[in-house]
mmCIF file of the N, C-alpha and C atoms, coordinates in Angstrom:
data_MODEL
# 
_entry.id   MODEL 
# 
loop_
_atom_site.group_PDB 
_atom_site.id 
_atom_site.type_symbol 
_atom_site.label_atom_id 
_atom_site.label_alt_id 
_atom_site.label_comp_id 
_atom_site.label_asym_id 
_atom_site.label_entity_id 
_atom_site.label_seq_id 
_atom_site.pdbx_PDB_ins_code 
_atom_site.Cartn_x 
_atom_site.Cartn_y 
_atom_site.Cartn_z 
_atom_site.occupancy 
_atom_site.B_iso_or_equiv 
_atom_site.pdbx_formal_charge 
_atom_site.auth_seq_id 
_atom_site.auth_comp_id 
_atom_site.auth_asym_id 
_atom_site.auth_atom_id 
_atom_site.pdbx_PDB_model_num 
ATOM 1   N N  . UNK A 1 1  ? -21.630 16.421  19.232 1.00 0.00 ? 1  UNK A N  1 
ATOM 2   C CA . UNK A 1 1  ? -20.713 15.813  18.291 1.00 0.00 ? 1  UNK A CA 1 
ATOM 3   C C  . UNK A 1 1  ? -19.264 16.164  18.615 1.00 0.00 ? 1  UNK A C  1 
ATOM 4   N N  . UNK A 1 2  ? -19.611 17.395  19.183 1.00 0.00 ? 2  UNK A N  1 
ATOM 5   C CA . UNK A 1 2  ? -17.784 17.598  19.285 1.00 0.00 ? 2  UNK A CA 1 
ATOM 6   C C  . UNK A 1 2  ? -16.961 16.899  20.869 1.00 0.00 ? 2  UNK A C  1 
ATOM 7   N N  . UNK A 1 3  ? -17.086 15.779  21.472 1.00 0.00 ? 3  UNK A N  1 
ATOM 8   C CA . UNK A 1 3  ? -16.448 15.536  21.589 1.00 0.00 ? 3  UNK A CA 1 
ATOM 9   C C  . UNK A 1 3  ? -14.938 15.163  22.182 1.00 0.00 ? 3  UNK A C  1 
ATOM 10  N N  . UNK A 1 4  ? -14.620 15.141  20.900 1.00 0.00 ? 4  UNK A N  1 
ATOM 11  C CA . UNK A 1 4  ? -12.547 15.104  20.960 1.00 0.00 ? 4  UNK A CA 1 
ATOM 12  C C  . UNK A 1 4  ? -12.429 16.957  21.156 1.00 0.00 ? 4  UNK A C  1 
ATOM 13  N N  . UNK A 1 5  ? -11.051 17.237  21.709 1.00 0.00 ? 5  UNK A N  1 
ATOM 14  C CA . UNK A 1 5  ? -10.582 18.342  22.074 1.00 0.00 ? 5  UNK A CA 1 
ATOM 15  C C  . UNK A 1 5  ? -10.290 18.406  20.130 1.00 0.00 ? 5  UNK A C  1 
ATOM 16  N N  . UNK A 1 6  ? -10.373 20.103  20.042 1.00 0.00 ? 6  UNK A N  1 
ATOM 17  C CA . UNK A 1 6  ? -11.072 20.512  18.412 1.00 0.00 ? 6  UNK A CA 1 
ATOM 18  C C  . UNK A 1 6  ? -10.993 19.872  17.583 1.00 0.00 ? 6  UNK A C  1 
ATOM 19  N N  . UNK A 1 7  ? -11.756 19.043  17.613 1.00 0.00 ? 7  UNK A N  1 
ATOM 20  C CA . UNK A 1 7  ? -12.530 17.961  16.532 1.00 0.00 ? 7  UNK A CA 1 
ATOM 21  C C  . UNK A 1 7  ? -14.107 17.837  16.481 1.00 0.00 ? 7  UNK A C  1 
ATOM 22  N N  . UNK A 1 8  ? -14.875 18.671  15.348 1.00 0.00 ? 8  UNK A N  1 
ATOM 23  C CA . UNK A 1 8  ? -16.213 18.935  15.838 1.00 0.00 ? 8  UNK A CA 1 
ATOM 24  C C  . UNK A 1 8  ? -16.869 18.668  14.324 1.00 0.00 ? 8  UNK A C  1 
ATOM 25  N N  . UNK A 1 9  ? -15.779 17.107  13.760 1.00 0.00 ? 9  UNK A N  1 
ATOM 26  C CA . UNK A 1 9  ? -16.332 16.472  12.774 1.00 0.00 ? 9  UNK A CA 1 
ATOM 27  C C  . UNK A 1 9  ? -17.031 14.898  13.325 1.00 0.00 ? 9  UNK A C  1 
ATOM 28  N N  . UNK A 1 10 ? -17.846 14.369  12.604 1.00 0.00 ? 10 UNK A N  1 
ATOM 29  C CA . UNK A 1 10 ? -18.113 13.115  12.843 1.00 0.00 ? 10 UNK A CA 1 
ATOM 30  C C  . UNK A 1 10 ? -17.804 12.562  11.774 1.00 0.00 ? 10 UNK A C  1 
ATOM 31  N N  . UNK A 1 11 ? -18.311 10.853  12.029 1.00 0.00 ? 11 UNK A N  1 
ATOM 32  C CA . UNK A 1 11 ? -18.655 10.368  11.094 1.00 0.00 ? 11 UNK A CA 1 
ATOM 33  C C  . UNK A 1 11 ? -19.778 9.851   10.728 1.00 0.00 ? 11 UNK A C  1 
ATOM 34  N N  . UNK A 1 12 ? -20.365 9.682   9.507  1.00 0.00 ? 12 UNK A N  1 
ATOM 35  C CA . UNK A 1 12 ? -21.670 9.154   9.190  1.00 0.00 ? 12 UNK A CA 1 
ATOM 36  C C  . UNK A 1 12 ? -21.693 8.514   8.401  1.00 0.00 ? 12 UNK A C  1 
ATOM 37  N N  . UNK A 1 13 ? -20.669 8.014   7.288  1.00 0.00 ? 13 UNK A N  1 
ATOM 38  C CA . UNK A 1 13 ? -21.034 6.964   6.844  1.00 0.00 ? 13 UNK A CA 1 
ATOM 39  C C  . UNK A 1 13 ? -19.601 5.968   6.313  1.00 0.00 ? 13 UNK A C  1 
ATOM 40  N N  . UNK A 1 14 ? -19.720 4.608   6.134  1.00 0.00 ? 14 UNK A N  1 
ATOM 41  C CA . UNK A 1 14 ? -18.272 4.150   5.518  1.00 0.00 ? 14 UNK A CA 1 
ATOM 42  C C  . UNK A 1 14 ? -18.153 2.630   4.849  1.00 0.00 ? 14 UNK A C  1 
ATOM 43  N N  . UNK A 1 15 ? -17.669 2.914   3.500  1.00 0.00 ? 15 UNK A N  1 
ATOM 44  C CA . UNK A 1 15 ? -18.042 1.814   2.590  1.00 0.00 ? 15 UNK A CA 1 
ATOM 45  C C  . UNK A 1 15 ? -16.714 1.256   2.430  1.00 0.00 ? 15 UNK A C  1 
ATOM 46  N N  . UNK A 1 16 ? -16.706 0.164   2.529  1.00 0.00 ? 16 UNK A N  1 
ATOM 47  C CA . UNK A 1 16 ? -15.415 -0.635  1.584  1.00 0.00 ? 16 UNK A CA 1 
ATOM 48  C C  . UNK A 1 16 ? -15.466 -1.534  0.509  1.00 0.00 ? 16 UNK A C  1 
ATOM 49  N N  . UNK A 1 17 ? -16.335 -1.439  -0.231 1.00 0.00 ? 17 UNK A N  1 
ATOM 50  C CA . UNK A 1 17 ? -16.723 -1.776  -1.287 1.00 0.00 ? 17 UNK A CA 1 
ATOM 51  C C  . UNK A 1 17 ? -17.211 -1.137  -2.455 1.00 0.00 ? 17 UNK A C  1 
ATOM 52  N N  . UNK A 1 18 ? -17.301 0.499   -2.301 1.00 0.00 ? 18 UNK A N  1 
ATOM 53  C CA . UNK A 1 18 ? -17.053 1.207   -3.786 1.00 0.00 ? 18 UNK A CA 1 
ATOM 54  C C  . UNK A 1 18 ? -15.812 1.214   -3.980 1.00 0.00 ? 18 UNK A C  1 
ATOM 55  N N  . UNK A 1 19 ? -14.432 0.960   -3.448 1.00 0.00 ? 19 UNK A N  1 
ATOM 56  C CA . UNK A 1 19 ? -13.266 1.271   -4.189 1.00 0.00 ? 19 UNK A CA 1 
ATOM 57  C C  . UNK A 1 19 ? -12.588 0.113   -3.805 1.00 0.00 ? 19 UNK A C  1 
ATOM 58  N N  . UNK A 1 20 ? -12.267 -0.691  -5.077 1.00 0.00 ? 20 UNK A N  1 
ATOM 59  C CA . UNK A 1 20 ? -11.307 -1.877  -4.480 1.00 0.00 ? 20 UNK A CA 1 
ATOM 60  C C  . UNK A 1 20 ? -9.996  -1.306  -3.620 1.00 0.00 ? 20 UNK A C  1 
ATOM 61  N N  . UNK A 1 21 ? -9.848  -2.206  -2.270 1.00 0.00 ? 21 UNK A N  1 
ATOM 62  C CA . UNK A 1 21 ? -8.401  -1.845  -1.294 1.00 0.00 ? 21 UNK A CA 1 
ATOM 63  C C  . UNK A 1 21 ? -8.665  -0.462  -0.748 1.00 0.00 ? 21 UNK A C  1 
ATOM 64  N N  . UNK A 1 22 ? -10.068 -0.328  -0.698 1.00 0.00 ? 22 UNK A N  1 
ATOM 65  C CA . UNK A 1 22 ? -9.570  1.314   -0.083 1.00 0.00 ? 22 UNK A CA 1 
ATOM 66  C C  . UNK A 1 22 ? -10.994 1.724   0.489  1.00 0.00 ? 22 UNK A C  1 
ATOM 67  N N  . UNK A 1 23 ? -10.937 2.616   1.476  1.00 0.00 ? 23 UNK A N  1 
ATOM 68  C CA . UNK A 1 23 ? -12.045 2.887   2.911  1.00 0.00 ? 23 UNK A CA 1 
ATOM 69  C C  . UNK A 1 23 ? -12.684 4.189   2.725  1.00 0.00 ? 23 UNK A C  1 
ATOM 70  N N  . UNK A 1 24 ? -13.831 4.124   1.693  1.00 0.00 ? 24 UNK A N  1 
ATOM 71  C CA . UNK A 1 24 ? -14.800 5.729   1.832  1.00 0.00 ? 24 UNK A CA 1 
ATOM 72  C C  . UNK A 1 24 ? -15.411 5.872   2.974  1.00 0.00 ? 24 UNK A C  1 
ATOM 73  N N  . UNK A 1 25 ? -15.351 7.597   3.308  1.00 0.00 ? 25 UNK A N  1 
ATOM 74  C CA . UNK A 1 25 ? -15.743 7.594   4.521  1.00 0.00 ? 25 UNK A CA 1 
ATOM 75  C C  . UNK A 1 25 ? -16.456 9.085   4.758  1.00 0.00 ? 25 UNK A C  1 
ATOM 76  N N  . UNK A 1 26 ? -17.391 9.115   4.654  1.00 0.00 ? 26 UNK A N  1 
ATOM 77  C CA . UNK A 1 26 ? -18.876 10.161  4.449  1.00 0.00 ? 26 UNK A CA 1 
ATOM 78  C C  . UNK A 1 26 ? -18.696 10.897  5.686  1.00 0.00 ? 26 UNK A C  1 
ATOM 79  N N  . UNK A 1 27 ? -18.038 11.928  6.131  1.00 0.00 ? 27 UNK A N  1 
ATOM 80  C CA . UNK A 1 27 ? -17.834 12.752  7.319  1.00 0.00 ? 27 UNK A CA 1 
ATOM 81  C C  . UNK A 1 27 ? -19.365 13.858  7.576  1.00 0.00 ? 27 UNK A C  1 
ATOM 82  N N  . UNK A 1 28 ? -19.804 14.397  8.899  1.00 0.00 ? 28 UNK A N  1 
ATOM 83  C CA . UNK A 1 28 ? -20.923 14.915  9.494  1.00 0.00 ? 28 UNK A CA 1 
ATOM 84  C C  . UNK A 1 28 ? -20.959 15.731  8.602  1.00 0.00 ? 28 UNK A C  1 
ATOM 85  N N  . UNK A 1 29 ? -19.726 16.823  8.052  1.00 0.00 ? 29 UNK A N  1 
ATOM 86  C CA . UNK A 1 29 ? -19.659 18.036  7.723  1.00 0.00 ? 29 UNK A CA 1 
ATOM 87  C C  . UNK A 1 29 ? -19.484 18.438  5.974  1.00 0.00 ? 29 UNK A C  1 
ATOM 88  N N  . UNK A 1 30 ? -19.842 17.142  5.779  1.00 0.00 ? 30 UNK A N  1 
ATOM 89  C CA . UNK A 1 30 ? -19.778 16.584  4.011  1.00 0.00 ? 30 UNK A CA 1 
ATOM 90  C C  . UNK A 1 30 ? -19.001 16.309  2.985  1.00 0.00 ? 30 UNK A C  1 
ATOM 91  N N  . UNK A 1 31 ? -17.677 16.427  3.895  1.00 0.00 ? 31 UNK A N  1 
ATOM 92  C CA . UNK A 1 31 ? -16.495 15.533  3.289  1.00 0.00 ? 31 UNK A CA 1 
ATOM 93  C C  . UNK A 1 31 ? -16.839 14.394  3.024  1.00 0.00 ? 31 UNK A C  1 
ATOM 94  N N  . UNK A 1 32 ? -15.886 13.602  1.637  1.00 0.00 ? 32 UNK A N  1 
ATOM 95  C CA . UNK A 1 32 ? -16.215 12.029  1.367  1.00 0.00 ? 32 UNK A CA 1 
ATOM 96  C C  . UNK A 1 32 ? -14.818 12.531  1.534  1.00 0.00 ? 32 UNK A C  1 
ATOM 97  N N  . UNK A 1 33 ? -14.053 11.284  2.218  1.00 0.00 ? 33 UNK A N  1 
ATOM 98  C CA . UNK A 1 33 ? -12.624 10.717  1.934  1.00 0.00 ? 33 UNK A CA 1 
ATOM 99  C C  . UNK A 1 33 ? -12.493 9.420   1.464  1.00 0.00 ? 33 UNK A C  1 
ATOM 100 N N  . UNK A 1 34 ? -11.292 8.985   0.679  1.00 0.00 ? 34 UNK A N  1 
ATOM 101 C CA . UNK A 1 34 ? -11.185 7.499   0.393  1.00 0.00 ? 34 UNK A CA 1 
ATOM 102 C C  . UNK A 1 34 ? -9.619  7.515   0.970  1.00 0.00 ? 34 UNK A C  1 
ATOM 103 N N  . UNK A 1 35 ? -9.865  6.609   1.286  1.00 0.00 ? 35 UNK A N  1 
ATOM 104 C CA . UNK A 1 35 ? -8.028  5.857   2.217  1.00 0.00 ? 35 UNK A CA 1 
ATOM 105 C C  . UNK A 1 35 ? -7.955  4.524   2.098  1.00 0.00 ? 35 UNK A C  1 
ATOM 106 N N  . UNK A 1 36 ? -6.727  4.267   1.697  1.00 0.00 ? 36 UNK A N  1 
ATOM 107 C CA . UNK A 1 36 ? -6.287  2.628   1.436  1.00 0.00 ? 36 UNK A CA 1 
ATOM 108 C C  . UNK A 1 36 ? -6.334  2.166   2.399  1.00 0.00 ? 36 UNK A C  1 
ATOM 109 N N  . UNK A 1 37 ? -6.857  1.087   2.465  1.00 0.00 ? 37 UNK A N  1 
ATOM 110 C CA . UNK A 1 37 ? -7.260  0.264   3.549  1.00 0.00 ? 37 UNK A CA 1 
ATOM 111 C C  . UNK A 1 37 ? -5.829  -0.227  4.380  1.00 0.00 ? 37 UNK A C  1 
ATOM 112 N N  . UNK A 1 38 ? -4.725  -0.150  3.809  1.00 0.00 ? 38 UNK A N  1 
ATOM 113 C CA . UNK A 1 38 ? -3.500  -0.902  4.249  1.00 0.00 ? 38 UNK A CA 1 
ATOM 114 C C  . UNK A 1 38 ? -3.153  -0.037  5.400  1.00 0.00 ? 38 UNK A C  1 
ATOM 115 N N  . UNK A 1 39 ? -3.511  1.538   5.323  1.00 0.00 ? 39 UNK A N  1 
ATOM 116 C CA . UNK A 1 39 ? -3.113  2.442   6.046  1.00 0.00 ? 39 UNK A CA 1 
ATOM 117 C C  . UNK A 1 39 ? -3.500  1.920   7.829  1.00 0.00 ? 39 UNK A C  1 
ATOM 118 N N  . UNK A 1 40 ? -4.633  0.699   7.793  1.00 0.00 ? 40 UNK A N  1 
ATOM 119 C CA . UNK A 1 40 ? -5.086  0.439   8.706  1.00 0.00 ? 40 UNK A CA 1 
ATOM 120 C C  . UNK A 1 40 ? -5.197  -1.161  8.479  1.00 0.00 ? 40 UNK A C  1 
ATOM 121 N N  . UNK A 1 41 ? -3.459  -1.684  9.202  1.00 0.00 ? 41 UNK A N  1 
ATOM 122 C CA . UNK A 1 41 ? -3.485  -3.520  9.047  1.00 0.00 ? 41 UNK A CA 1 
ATOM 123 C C  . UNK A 1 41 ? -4.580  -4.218  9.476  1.00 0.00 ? 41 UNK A C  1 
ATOM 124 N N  . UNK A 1 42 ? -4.761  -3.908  10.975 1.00 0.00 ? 42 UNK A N  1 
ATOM 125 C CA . UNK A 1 42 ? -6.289  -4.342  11.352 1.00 0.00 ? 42 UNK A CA 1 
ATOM 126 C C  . UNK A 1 42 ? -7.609  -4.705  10.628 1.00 0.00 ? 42 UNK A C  1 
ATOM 127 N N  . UNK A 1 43 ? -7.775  -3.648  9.756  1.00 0.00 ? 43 UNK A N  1 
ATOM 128 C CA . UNK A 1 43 ? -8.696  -3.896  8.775  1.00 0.00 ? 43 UNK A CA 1 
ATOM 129 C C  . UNK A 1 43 ? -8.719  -4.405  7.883  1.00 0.00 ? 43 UNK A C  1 
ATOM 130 N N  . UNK A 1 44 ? -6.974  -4.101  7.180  1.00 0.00 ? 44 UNK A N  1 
ATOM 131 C CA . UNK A 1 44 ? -6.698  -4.557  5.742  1.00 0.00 ? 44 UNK A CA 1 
ATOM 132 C C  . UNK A 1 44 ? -7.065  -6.419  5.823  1.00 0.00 ? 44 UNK A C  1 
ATOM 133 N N  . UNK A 1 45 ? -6.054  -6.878  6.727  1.00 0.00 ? 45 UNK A N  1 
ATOM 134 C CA . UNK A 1 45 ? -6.494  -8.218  7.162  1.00 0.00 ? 45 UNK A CA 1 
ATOM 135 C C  . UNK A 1 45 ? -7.772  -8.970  7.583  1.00 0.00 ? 45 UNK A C  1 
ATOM 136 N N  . UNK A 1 46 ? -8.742  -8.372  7.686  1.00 0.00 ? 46 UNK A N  1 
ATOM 137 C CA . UNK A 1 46 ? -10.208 -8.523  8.165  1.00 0.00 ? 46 UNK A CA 1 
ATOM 138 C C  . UNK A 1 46 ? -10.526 -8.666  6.571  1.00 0.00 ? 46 UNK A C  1 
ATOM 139 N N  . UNK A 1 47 ? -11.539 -9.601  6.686  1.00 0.00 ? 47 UNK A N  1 
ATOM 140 C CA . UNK A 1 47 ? -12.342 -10.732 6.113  1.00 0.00 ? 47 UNK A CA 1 
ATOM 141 C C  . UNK A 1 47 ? -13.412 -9.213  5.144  1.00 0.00 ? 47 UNK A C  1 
ATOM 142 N N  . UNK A 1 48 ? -13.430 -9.479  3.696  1.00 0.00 ? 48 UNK A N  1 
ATOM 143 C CA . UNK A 1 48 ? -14.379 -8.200  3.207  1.00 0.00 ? 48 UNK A CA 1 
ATOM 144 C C  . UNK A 1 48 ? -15.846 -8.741  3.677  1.00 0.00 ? 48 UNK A C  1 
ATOM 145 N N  . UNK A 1 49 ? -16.135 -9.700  4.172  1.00 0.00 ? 49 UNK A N  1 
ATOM 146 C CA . UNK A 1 49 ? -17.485 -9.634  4.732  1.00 0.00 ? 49 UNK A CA 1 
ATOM 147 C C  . UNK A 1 49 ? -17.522 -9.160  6.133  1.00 0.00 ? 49 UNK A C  1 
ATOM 148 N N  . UNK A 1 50 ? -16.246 -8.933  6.988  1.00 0.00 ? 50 UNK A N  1 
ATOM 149 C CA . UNK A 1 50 ? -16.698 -8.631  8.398  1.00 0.00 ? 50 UNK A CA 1 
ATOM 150 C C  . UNK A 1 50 ? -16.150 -7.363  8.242  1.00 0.00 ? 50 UNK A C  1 
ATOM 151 N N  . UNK A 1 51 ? -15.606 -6.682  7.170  1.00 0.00 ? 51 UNK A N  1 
ATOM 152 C CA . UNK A 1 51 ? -15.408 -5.196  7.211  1.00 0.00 ? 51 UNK A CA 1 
ATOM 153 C C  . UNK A 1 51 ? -17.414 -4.588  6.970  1.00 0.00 ? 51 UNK A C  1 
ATOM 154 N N  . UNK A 1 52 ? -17.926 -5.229  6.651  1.00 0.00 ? 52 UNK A N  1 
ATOM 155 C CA . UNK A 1 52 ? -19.157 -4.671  6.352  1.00 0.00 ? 52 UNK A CA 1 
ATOM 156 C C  . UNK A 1 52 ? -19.628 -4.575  7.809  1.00 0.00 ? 52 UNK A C  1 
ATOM 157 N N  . UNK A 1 53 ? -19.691 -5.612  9.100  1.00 0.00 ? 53 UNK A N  1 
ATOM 158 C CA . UNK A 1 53 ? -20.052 -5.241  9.998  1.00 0.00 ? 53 UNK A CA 1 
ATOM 159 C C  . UNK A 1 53 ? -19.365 -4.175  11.097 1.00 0.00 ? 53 UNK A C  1 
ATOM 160 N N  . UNK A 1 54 ? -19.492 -2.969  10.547 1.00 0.00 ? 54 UNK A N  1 
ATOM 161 C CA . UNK A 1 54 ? -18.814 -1.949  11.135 1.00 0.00 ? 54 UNK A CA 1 
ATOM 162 C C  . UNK A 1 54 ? -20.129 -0.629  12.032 1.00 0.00 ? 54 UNK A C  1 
ATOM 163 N N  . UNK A 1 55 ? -19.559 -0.223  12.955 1.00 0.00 ? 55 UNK A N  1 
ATOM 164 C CA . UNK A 1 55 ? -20.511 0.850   13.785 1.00 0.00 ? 55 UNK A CA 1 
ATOM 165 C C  . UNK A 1 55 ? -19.818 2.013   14.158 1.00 0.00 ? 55 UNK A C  1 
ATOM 166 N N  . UNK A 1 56 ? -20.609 3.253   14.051 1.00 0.00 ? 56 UNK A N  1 
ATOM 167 C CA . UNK A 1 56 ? -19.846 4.729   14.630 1.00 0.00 ? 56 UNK A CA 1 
ATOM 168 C C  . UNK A 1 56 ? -20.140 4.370   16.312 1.00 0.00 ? 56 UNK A C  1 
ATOM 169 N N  . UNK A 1 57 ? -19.311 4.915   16.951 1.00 0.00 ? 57 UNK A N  1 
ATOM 170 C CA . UNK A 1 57 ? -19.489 5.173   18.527 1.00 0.00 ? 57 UNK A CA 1 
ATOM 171 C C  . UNK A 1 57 ? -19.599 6.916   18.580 1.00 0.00 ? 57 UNK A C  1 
ATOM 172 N N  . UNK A 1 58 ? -20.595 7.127   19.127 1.00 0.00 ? 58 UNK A N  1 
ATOM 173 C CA . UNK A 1 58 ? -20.934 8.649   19.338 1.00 0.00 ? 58 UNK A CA 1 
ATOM 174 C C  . UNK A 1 58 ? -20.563 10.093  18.286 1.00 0.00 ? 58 UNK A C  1 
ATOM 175 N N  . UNK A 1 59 ? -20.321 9.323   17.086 1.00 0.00 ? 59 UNK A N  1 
ATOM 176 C CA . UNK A 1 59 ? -20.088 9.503   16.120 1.00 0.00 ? 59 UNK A CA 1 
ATOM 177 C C  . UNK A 1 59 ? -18.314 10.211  15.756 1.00 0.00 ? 59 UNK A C  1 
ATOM 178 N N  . UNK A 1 60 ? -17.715 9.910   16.198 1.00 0.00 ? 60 UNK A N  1 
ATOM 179 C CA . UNK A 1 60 ? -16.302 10.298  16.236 1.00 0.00 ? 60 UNK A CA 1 
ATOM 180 C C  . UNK A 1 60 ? -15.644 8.795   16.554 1.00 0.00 ? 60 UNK A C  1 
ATOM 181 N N  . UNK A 1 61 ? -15.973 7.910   16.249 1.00 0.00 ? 61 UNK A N  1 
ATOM 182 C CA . UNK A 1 61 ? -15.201 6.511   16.832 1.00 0.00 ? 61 UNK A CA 1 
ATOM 183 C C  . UNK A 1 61 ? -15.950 5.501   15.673 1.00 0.00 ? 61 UNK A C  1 
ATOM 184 N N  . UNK A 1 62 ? -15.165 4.497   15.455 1.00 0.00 ? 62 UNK A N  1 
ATOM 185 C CA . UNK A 1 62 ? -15.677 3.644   14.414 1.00 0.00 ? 62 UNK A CA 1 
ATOM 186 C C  . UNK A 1 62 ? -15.328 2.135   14.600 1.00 0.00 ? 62 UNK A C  1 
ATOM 187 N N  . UNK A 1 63 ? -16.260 0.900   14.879 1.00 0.00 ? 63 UNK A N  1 
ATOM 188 C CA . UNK A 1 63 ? -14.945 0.069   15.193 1.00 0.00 ? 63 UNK A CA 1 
ATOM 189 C C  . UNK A 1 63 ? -16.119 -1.184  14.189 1.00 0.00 ? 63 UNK A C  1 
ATOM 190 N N  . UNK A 1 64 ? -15.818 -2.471  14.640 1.00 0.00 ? 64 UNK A N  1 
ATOM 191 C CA . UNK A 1 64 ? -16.144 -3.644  14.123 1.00 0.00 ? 64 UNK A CA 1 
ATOM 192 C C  . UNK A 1 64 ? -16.511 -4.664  14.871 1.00 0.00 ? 64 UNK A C  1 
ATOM 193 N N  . UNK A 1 65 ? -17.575 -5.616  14.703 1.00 0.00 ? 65 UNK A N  1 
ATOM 194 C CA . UNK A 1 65 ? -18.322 -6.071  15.194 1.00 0.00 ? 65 UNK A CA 1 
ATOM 195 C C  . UNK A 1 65 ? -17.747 -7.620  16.077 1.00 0.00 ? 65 UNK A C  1 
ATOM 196 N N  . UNK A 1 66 ? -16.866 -8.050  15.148 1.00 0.00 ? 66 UNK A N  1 
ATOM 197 C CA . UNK A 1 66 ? -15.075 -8.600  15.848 1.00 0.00 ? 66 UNK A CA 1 
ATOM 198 C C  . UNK A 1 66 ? -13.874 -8.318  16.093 1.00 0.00 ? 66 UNK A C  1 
ATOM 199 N N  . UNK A 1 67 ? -13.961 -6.670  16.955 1.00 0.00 ? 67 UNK A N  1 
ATOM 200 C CA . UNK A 1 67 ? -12.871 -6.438  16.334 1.00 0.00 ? 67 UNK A CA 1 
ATOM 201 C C  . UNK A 1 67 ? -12.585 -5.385  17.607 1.00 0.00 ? 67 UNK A C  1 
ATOM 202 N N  . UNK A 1 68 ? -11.848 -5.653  18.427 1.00 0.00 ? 68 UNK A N  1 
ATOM 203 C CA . UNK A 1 68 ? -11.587 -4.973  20.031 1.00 0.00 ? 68 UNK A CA 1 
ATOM 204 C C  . UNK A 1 68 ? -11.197 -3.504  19.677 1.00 0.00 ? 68 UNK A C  1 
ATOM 205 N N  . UNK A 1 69 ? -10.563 -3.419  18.696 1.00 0.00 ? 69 UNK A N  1 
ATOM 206 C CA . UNK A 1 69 ? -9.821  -1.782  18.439 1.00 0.00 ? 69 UNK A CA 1 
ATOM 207 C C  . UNK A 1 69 ? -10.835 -1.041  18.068 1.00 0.00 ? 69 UNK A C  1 
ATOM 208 N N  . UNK A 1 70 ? -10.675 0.270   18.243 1.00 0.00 ? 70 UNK A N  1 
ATOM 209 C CA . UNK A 1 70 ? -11.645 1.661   17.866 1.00 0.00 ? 70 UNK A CA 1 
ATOM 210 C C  . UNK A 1 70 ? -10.458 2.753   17.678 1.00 0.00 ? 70 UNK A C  1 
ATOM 211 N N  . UNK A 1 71 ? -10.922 2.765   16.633 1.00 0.00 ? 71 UNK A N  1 
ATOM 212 C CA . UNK A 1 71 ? -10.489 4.235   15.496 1.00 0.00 ? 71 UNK A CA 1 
ATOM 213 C C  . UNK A 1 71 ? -10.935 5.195   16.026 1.00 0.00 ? 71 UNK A C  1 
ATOM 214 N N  . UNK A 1 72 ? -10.793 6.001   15.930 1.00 0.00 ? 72 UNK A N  1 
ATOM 215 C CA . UNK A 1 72 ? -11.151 7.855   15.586 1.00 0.00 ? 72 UNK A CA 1 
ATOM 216 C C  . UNK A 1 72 ? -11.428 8.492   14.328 1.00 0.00 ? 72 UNK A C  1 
ATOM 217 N N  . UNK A 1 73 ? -12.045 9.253   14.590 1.00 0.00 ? 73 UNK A N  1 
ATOM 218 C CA . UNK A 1 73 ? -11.865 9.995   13.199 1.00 0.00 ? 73 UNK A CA 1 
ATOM 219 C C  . UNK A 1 73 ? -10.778 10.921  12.413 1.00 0.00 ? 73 UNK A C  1 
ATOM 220 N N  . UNK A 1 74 ? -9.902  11.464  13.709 1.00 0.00 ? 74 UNK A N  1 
ATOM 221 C CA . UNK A 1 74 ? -8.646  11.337  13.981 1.00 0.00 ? 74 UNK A CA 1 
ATOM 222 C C  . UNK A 1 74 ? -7.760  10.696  12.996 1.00 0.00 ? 74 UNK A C  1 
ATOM 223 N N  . UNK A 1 75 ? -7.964  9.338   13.274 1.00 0.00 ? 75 UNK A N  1 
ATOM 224 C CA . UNK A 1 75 ? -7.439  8.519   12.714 1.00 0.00 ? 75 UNK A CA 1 
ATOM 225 C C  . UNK A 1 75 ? -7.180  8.433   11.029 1.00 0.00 ? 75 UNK A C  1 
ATOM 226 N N  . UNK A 1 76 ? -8.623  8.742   10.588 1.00 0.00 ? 76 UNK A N  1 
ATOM 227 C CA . UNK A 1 76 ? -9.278  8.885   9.263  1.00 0.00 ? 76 UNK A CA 1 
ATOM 228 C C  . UNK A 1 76 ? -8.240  9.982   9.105  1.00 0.00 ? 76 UNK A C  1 
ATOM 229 N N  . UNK A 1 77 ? -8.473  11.198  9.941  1.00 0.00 ? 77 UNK A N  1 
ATOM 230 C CA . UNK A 1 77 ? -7.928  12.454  9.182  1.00 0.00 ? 77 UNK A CA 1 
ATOM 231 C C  . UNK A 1 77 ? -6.726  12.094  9.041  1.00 0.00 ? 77 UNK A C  1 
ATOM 232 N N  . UNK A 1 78 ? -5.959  11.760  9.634  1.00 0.00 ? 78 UNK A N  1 
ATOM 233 C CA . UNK A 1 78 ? -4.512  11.102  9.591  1.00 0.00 ? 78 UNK A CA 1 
ATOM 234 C C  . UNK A 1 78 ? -3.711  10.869  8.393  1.00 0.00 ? 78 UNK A C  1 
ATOM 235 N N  . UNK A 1 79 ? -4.751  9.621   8.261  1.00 0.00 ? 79 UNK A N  1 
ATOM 236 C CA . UNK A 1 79 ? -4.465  8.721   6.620  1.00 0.00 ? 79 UNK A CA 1 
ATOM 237 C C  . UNK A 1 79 ? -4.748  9.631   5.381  1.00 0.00 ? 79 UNK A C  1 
ATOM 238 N N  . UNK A 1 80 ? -5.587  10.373  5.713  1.00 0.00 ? 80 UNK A N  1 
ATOM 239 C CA . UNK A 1 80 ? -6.144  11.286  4.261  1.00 0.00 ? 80 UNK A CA 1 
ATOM 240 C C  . UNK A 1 80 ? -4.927  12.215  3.809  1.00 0.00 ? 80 UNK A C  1 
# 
């Protein structure tokens, strides 16, 4: 899991539909975070049915099923 240089969180899970405008996100190590979706235009602009088709990459990467860019978890920690 670990990865990114000291980053020896993943991710495991991520909803955009328990919180209107905003991205829960179930980390390896049992953090829940929620982050406004705006924090990430890419997404904010994506269709709420193709935010559902979303996948972890090796569990530190997160991207979408139309959607060329890949996040980090990084990324997540960022916005939080």
């Amino acid at each position: 899991m670990c990865k990114m240089k000291d980053v020896c969180v993943g991710i495991k899970d991520l909803n955009f539909t328990a919180h209107r405008g905003k991205m829960w996100v179930r980390l390896t190590d049992g953090r829940e975070i929620i982050i406004p979706v705006s924090f990430f235009p890419d997404i904010q602009h994506m269709p709420v049915r193709e935010r559902e088709k979303w996948m972890v990459l090796d569990d530190q990467y997160f991207t979408f099923e139309n959607m060329t860019r890949v996040y980090s978890v990084l990324d997540l920690l960022k916005a939080a």
